[in-house]
BADO-895482 format. One line per 5 residues: number of its first residue (from 1); their letters; for each residue x, y, z of C-alpha. Coordinates in Angstrom, 1 decimal, decimal comma. Each point is the difference from the previous one (the first is absolute). Layout:
<atoms>
NUM> a> X Y Z  ...
</atoms>
This chain:
<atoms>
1> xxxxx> 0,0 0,0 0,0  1,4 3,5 -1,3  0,9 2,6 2,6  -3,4 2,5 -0,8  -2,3 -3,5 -0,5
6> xxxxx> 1,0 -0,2 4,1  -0,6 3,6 0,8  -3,3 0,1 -1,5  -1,5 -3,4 1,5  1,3 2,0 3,2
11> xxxxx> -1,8 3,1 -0,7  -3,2 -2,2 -0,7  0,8 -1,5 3,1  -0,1 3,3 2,0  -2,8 1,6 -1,9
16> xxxxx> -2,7 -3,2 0,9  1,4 0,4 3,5  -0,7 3,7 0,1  -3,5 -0,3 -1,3  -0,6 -3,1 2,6
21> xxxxx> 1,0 2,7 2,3  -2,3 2,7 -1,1  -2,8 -2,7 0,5  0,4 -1,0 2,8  0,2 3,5 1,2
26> xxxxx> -3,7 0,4 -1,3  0,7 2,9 -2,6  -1,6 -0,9 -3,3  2,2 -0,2 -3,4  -0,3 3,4 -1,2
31> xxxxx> 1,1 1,6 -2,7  3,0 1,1 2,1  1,0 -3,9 1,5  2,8 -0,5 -2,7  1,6 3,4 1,0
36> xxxxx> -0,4 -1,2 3,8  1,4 -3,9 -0,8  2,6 1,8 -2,1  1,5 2,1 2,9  -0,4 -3,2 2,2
41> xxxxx> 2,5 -1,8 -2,3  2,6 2,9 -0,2  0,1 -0,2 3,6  0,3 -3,5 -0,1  2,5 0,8 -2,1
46> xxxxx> 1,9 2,6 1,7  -0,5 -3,0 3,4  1,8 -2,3 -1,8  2,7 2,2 -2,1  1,0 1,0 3,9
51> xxxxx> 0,5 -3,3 1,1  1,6 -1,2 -3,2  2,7 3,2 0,6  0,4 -1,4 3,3  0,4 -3,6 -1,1
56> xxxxx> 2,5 1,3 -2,3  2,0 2,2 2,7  0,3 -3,2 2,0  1,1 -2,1 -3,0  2,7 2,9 -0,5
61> xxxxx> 1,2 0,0 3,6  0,0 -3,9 -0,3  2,2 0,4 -3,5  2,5 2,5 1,7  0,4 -2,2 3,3
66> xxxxx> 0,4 -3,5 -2,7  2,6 2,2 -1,6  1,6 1,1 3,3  0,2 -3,8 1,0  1,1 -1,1 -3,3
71> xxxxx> 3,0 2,7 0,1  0,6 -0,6 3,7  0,8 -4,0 -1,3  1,6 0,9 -2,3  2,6 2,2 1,8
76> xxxxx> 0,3 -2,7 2,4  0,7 -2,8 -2,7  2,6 2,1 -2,1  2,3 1,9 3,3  -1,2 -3,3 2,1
81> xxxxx> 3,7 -0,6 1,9  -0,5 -3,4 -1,2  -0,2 -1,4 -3,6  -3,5 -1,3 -1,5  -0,4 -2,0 -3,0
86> xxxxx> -3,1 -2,0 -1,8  1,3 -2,9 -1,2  -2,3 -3,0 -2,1  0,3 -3,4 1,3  3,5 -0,5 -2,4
91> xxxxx> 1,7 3,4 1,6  -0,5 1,7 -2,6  0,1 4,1 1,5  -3,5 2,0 -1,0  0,3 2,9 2,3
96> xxxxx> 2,9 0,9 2,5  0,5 3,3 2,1  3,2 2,4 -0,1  1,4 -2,0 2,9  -0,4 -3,0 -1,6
101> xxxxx> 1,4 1,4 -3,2  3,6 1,5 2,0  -0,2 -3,3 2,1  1,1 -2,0 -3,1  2,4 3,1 -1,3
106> xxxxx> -2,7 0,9 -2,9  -1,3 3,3 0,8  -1,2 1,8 -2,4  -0,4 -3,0 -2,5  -3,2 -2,1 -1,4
111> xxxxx> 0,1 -3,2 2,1  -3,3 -1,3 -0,9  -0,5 -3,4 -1,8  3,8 -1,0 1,9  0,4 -3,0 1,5
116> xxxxx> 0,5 0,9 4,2  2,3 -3,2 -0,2  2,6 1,3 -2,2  0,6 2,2 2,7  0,2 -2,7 2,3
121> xxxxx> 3,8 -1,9 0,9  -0,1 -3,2 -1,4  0,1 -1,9 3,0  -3,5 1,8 1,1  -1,7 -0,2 -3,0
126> xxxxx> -2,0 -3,7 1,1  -0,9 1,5 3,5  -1,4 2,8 -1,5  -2,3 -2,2 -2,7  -0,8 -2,4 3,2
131> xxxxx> -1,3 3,4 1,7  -2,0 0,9 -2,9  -1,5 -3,3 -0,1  -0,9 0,0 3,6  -1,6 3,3 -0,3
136> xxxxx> -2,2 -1,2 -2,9  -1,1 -3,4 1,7  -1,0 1,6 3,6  -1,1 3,4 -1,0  2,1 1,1 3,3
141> xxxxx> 2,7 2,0 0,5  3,3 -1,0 -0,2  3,7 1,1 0,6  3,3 -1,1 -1,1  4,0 1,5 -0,1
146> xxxxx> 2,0 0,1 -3,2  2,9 1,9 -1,3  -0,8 2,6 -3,0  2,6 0,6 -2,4  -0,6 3,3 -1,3
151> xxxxx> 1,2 1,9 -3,1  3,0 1,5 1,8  1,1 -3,7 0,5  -0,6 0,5 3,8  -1,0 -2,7 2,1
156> xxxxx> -3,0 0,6 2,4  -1,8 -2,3 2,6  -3,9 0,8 -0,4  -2,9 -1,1 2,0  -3,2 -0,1 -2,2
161> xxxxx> -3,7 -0,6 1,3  -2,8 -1,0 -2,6  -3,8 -0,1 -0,5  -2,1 -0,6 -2,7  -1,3 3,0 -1,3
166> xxxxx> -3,0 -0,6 -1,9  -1,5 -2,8 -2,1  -0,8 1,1 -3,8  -3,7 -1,3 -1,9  2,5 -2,2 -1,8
171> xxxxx> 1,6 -1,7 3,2  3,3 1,4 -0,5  1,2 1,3 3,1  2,3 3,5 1,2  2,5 -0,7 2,7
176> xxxxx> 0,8 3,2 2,3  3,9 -0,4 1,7  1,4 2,6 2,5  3,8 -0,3 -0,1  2,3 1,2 2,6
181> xxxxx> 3,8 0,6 -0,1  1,2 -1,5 3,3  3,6 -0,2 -1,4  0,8 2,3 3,2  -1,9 -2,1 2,6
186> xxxxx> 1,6 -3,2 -1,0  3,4 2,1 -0,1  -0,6 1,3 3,5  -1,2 -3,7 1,0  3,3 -1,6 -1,1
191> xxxxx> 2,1 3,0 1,6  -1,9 -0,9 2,9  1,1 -3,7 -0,1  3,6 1,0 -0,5  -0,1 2,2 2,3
196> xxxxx> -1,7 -2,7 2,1  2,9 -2,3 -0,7  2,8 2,0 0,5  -1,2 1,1 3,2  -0,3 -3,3 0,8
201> xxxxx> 3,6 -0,9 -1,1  1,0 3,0 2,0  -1,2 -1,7 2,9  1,6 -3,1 -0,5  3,5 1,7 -0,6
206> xxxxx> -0,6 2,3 3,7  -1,0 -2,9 1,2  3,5 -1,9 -1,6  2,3 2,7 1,2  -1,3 -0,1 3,5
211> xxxxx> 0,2 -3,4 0,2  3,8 0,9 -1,6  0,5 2,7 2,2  -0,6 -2,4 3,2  2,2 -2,2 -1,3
216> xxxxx> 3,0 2,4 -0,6  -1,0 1,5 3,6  -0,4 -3,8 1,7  3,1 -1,1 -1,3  1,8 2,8 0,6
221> xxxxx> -0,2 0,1 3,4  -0,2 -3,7 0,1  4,2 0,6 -2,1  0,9 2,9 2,6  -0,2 -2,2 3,6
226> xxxxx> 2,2 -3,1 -0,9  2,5 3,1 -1,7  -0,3 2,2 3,1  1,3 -4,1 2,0  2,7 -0,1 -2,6
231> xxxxx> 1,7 3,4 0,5  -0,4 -0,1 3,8  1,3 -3,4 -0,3  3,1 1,9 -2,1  0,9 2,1 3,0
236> xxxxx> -0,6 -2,4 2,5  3,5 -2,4 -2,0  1,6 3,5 -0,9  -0,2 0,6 3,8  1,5 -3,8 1,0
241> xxxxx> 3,1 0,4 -2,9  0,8 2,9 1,5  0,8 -1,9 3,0  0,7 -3,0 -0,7  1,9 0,0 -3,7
246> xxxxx> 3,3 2,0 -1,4  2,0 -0,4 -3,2  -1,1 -1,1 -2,9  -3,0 -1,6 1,3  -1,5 3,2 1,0
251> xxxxx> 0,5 1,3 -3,5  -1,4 -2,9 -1,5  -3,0 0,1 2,2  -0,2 4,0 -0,5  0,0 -0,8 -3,5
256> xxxxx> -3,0 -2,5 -0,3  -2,0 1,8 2,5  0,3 3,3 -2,0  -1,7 -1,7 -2,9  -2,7 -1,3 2,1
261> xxxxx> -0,4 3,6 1,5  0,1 1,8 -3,4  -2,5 -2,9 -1,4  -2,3 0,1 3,0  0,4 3,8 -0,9
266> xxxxx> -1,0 -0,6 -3,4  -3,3 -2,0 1,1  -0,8 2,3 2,5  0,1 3,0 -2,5  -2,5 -1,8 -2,5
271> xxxxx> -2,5 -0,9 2,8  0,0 3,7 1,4  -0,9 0,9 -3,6  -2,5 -2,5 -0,9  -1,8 0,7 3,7
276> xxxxx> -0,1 3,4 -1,2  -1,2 -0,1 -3,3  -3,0 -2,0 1,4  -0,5 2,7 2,6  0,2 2,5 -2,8
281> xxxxx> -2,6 -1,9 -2,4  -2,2 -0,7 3,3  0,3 3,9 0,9  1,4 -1,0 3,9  3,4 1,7 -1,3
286> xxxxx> 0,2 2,8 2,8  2,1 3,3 -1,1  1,0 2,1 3,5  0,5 3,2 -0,5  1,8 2,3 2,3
291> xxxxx> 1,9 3,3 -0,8  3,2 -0,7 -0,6  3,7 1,7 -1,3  -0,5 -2,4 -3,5  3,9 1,5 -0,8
296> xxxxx> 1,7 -1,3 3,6  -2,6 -3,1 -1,0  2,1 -0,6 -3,0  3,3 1,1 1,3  -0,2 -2,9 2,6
301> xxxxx> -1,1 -2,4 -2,7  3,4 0,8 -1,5  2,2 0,3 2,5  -1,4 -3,9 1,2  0,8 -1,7 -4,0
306> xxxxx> 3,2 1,7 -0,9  2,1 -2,2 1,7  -1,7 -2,8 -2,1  -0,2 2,1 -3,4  3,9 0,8 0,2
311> xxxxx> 0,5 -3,9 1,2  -0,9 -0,1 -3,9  2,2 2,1 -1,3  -2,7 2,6 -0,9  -0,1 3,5 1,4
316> xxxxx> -3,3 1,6 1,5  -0,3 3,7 -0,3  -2,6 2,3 1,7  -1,1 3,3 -0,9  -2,7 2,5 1,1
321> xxxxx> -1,6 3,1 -1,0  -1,4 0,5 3,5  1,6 -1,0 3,7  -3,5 -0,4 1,2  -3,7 -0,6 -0,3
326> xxxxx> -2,6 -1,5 1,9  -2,7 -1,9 -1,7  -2,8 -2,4 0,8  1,7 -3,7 -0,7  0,0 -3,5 1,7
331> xxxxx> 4,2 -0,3 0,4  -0,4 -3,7 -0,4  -1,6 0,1 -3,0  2,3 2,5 -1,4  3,0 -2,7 0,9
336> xxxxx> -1,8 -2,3 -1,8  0,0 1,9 -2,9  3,6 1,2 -0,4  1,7 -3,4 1,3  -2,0 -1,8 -2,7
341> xxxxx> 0,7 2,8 -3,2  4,2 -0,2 2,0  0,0 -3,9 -0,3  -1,3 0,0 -3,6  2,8 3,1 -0,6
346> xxxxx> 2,9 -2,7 1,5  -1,1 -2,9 -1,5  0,3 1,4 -3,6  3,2 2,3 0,5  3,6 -1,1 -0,6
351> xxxxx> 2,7 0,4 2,3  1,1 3,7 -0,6  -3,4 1,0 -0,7  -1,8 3,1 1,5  -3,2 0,2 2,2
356> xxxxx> -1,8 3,6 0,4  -2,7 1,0 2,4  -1,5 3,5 -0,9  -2,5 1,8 2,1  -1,6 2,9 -1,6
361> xxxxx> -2,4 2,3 2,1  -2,9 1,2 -1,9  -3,0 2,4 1,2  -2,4 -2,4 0,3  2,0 -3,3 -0,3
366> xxxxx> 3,6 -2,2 0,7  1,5 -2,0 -2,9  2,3 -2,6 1,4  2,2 -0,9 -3,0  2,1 -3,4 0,0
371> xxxxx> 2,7 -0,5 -3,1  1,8 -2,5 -0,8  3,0 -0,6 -2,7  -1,6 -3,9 -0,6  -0,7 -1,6 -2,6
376> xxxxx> -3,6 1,8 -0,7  -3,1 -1,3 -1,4  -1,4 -0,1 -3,6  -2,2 2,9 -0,5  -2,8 -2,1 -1,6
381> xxxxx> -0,1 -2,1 3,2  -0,1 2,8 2,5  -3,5 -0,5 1,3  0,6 -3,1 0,6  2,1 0,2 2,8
386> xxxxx> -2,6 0,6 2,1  -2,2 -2,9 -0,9  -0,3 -2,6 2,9  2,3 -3,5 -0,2  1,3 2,0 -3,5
391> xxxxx> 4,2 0,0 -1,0  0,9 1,6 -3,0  2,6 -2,3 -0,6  1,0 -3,1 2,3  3,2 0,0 -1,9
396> xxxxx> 0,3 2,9 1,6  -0,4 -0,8 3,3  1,5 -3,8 0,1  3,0 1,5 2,7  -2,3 1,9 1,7
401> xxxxx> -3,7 -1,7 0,8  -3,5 1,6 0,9  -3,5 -1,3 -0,1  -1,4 3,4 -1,9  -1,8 1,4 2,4
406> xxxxx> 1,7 3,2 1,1  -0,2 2,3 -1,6  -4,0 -1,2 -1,1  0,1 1,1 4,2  1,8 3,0 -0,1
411> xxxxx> -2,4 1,6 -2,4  -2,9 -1,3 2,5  1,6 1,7 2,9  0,7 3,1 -1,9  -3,6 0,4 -1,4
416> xxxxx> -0,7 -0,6 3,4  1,6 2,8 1,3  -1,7 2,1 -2,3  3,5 0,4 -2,3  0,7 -1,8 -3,5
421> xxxxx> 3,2 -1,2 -1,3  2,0 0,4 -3,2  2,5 -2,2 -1,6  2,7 1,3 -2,8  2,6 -2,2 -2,0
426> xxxxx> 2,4 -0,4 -2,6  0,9 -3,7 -0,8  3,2 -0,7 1,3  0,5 3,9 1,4  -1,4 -0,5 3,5
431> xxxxx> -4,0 0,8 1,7  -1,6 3,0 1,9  -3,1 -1,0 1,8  -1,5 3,4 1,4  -2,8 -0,1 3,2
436> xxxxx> -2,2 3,0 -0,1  -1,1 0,7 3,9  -2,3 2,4 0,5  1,2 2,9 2,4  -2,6 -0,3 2,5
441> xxxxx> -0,2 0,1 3,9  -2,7 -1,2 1,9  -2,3 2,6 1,6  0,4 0,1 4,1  3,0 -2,3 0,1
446> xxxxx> 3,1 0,8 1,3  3,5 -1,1 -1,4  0,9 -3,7 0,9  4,0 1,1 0,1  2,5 -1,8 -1,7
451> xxxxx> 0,5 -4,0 -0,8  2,7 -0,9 2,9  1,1 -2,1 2,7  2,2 -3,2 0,0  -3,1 -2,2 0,1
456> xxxxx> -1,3 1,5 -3,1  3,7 0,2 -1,5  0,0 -4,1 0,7  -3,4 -0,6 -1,4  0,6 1,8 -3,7
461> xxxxx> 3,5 -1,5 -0,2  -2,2 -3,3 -0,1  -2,4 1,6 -2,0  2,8 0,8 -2,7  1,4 -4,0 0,8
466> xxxxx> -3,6 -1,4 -1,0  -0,7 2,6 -3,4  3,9 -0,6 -1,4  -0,1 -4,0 0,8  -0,5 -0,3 -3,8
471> xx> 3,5 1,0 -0,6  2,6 -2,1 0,7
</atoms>
């Protein structure tokens, strides 16, 4: 039926309902009822043009709010963090976002009508068909990893969800995927587990050296009481020859029990280091410091090993910028320190050789410089030196033996005391190890004096006997 065939039916319509109307009313049909029916219909008319406007203003508002939500999806698919594709049951891509597009390294190209699997690492091409498979069969979601290998030839890990999307009059069905770059997570998963790991190992290796560290500590002490019997035992018979032997027999003994001393020497100086490398690791290493004259300290130190230095035909010189200055210092430790560099200095210098201590005074620090005339050290090989149970060169040291350790605890003791050392040397010209101190005193203490007294003088002399028993 043509548009004014409907129009007119409607107008019938209206005008028999009019004139009902007027009937019913009781008025007559007049000459003036088709004007009256007439007017009836246009406002009819005018009834239904409002209501048709207002249909139509609705249908607007509902076209403008479709529109809104269609544009509002639409933003969300294309800058959606995540990439979006439409697949058909084969993989086969039919719509994809911008995420999806830069996911696989094609932004800005046509992707539709590619395969998703081409994108796919060889090894996750069947888990990926087995996923679409699924999702067809149960009409539920499913999820499964893979590793994308994009057009920059960059492997990524990818978690993708799927659903089926709709069903088509023809039964072909659209797949919707989500895919997510987790190439980070599983990144930060793994650092996790290394991290895991090596902590772990850490553990075991603290746990290894303590168990070392007890050891060295155990059977060091265990080494030093049958020693400490041995060299009491030593001047318990030096005491009876005295008495009871003379001539040649006393020499002979003197001779043999020497080399026991200077051995039990020996021993002695390796378990006092060992003991205190595993205080030093174990942080029970105790530094004392007291204010004291560090020049008389290291004048007294000389005055006590040249008579053994010149023994060896080598001379000891000492000079000073400075006749005094007080510092914060533990004396023993400083002993330590400069009878260990001195016994290094005489192992490796010739008869007719030279040994200089320096002492330079500073503002803020004291640099105690030791030289020898030796045999020096390789430059490439310097930092070794310091390296615990580490010789440069055992060739080197075949007269003259030592366990590595020293110097290893020199540098400890010297960090200690807040100082640092330096070593210098030109193969076969000779060595200067320098020990910064720094030129502090400590704050309401007063001067401890000078290192004295005949006890004192009795103990360092053994103290020298103990750090030189390496050289014979």
């Amino acid at each position: 039926m043509k548009n004014d065939d409907r129009l007119n039916e409607k107008l019938n319509i209206l005008r028999r309902k009019a004139e009902e109307k007027l009937k019913s009313d009781g008025q007559k049909p007049d000459v003036h009822i088709r004007e009256k029916s007439a007017q009836y219909i246009i406002n009819e008319l005018q009834v239904n043009q409002i209501e048709l406007e207002l249909q139509n203003e609705e249908l607007k508002a509902a076209n403008e709010k479709a529109k809104y939500l269609l544009d509002k999806y639409t933003n969300l698919y294309n800058f959606a963090p995540s990439g979006y594709f439409t697949l058909n049951v084969n993989g086969k891509i039919k719509e994809l976002n911008m995420a999806g597009a830069e996911l696989l390294g094609m932004k800005g190209k046509s992707l539709k009508n590619s395969c998703f699997q081409a994108f796919l690492i060889t090894d996750f091409i069947g888990v990926f068909n087995t996923f679409l498979i699924k999702i067809i069969e149960t009409h539920e979601k499913q999820m499964c990893e893979v590793q994308l290998l994009n057009e920059r030839e960059s492997p990524l890990f990818a978690k993708i969800e799927g659903v089926v999307a709709q069903e088509n009059e023809d039964n072909t069905k659209q797949i919707l995927i989500s895919v997510m770059d987790i190439t980070e997570h599983k990144q930060i998963k793994e650092y996790k587990k290394s991290a895991q790991e090596s902590l772990q190992l850490l553990n075991e290796t603290l746990e290894n050296d303590k168990l070392k560290l007890e050891f060295f500590s155990n059977i060091s002490h265990e080494l030093r009481t049958p020693l400490n019997v041995i060299l009491s035992t030593l001047q318990l018979v030096n005491l009876l020859k005295k008495e009871q032997l003379e001539g040649e027999s006393n020499l002979y003994l003197d001779k043999h029990i020497q080399v026991i001393k200077q051995n039990s020497f020996r021993l002695l100086r390796l378990i006092n280091n060992v003991i205190d490398v595993t205080k030093i690791d174990s942080g029970y290493y105790d530094i004392k410091l007291q204010n004291y004259n560090i020049i008389i300290l290291v004048k007294s130190i000389m005055t006590s090993v040249r008579p053994f230095i010149e023994s060896k035909g080598i001379a000891l010189e000492l000079t000073s910028n400075v006749e005094s200055r007080i510092i914060a210092c533990d004396p023993d430790k400083i002993e330590r320190i400069v009878l260990n560099i001195m016994s290094n200095a005489v192992k490796f210098t010739k008869p007719g050789g030279r040994i200089s201590v320096d002492i330079f005074n500073d503002l803020n620090d004291i640099t105690i410089s030791l030289k020898d005339t030796g045999i020096g050290i390789p430059k490439d090989r310097l930092e070794e030196i310091f390296l615990r149970f580490r010789q440069i060169d055992k060739s080197l040291t075949r007269e003259h033996e030592g366990s590595g350790i020293g110097l290893n605890l020199v540098k400890s003791i010297v960090n200690m005391l807040g100082g640092c050392i330096m070593v210098e040397s030109e193969l076969g010209e000779g060595s200067t190890f320098s020990i910064k101190l720094p030129a502090k005193m400590l704050a309401n203490k007063e001067y401890e004096g000078d290192i004295s007294g005949d006890d004192e003088d009795q103990g360092q002399i053994e103290r020298i006997k103990i750090e030189f028993s390496d050289i014979y």
